[in-house]
C-alpha positions in Angstrom: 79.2 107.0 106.8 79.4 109.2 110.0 75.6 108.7 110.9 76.8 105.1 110.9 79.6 105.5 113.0 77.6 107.8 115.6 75.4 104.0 115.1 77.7 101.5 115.8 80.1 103.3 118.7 78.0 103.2 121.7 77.5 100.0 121.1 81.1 99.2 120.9 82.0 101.1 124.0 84.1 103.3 122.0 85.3 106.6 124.0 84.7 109.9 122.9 88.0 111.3 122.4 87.7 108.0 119.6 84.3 108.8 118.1 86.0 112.7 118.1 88.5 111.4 116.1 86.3 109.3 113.8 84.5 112.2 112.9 87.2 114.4 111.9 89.4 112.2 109.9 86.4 109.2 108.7 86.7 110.8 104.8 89.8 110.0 104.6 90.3 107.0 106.6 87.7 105.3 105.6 89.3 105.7 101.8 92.4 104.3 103.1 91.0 101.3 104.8 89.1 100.4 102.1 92.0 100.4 99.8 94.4 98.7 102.4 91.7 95.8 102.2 90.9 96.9 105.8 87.8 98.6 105.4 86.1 95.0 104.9 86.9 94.4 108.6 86.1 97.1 109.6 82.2 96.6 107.8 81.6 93.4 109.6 83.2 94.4 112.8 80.2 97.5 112.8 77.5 94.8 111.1 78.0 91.7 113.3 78.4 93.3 116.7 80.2 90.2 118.3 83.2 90.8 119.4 83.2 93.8 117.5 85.1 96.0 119.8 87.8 93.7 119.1 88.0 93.9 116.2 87.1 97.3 115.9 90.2 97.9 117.8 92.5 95.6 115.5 91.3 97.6 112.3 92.1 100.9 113.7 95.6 100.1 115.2 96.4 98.8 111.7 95.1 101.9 110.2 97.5 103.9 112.4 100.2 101.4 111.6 99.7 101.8 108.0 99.5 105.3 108.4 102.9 105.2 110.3 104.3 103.5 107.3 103.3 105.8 104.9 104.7 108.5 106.8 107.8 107.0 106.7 107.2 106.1 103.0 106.8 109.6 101.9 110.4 111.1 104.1 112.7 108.5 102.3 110.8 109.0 98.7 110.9 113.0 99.6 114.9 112.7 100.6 115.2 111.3 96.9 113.3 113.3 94.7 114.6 115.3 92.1 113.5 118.0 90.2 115.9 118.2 87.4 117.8 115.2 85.4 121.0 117.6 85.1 121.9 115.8 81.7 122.4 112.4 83.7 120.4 109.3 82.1 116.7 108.9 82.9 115.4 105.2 83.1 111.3 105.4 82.7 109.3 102.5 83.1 107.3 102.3 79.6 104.3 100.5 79.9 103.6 102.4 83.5 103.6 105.7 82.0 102.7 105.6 78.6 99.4 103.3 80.0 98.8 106.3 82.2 98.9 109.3 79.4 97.1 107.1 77.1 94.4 107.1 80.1 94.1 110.5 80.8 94.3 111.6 76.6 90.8 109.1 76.7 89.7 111.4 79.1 89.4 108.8 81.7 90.1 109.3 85.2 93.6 109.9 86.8 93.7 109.6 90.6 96.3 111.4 93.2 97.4 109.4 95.7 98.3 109.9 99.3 101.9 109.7 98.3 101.7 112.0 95.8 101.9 110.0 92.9 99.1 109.9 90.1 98.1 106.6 88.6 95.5 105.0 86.6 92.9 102.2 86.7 93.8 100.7 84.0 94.7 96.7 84.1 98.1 95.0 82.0 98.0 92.0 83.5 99.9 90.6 80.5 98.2 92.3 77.6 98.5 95.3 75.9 97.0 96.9 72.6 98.3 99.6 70.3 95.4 102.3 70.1 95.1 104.9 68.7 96.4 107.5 71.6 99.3 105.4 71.7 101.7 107.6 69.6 100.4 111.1 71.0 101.3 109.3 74.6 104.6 108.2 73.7 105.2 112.2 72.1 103.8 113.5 74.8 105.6 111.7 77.2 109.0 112.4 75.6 108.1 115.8 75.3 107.4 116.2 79.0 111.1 114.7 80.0 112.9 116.8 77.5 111.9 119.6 79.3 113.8 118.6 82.1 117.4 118.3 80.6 117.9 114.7 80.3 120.9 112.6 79.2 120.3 109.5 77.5 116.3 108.3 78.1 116.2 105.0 78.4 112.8 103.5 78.3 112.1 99.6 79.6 109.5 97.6 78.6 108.1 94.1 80.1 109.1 91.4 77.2 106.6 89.0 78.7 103.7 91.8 78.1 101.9 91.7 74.4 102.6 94.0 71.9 106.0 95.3 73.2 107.9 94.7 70.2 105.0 96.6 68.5 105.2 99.4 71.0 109.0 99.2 70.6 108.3 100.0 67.1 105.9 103.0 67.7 108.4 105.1 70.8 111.4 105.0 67.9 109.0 106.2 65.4 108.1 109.1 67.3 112.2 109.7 68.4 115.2 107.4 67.0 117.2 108.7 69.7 115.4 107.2 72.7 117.1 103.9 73.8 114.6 101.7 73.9 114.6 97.8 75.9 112.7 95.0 76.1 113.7 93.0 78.9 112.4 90.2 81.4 112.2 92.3 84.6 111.8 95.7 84.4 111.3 96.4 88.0 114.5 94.5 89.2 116.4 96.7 86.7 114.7 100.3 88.1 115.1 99.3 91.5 119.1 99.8 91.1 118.7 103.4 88.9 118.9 106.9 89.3 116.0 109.3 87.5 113.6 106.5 87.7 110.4 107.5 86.2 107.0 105.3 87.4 104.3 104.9 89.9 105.0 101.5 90.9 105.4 102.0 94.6 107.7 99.1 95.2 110.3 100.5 92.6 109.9 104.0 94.3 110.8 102.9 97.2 113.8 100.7 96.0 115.5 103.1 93.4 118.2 105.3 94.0 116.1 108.6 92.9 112.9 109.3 90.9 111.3 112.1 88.9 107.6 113.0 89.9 106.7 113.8 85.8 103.5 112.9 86.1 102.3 115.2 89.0 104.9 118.5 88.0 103.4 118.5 84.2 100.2 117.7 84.6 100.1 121.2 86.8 101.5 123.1 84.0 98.6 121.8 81.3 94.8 121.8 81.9 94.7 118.3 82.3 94.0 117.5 85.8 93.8 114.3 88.1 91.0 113.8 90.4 92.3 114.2 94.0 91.7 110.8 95.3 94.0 109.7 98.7 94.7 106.0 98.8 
């Protein structure tokens, strides 16, 4: 990727203080483009070479932008953060995090973001199966947030997603105690509670406070996430 870069900058009249900069950070911009959708323009803007500095220009001043935003992103989420629940309730978003363990107990890849959140590749879309991890996620899980002092755990689950009555089923055989719903919109619901537990970024950014769970235990077990910025 930097070979092509060195390629295509003379031709784009791009100054060296630029190219400097290309160089140093291309790793991990490049990741972040192509995950902001961004790194498609910027492809063609190298390949075509008409009106490429244009463009070339466009794509980089929304990577700064974007990177400006993130910034941002990560002082408010940092200013609510906690570290402890304190006996107050916690409010986890089910699918989102029992998805993820089940994931990482197939031995399938976790990724760390840029915001320091780890989340999966795994698609709902509407669908979801009981396998057979399903009941050592759900423990684990549980197990993980105990150790934290929690009130009441309240776990939300999508109604319009398959199986959640099923999975419903499977979190109160594992613990009775939990309070467990199945409503219509589980993200409008977060976005107004404290000790929020997910990865979905727009309900981190919405909710009063949120619990990094994922990240702090996967630190303390030998599981580990592969260290992927986006």
């Amino acid at each position: 990727m930097i070979k092509f870069l060195l390629f295509c900058c003379p031709k784009l009249n791009i100054i060296d203080e630029n190219i400097e900069l290309l160089i140093k950070t291309e790793y991990r911009i490049m990741k972040k483009l192509v995950v902001l959708g961004m790194g498609v323009c910027m492809v063609l803007a190298f390949a075509s070479c008409k009106s490429s500095e244009s463009a070339y220009k466009k794509a980089y001043e929304k990577a700064k932008q974007q990177e400006e935003e993130l910034r941002l992103r990560k002082t408010n989420r940092k200013a609510k953060e906690v570290f402890d629940f304190g006996k107050k309730d916690v409010w986890i978003d089910g699918f989102n995090q029992i998805i993820t363990l089940e994931v990482l107990l197939n031995h399938s890849p976790l990724f760390l973001g840029m915001d320091g959140v780890v989340r999966d590749l795994a698609s709902l879309r509407g669908n979801y199966r009981i396998i057979p991890q399903t009941k050592q996620a759900v423990a684990l899980l549980l197990e993980w947030v105990y150790a934290y002092h929690p009130g009441t755990i309240h776990i939300l689950l999508d109604a319009p997603v398959s199986n959640s009555g099923r999975l419903k089923t499977k979190i109160y055989d594992v613990d009775p105690m939990v309070d467990v719903q199945i409503v219509q919109h589980v993200d409008l619901i977060l976005y107004e509670k404290a000790n929020v537990i997910t990865s979905d970024s727009i309900i981190l950014d919405s909710c009063i406070s949120w619990f990094n769970l994922m990240v702090l235990c996967l630190k303390k077990t030998h599981f580990m996430a592969y260290d992927i910025e986006f």
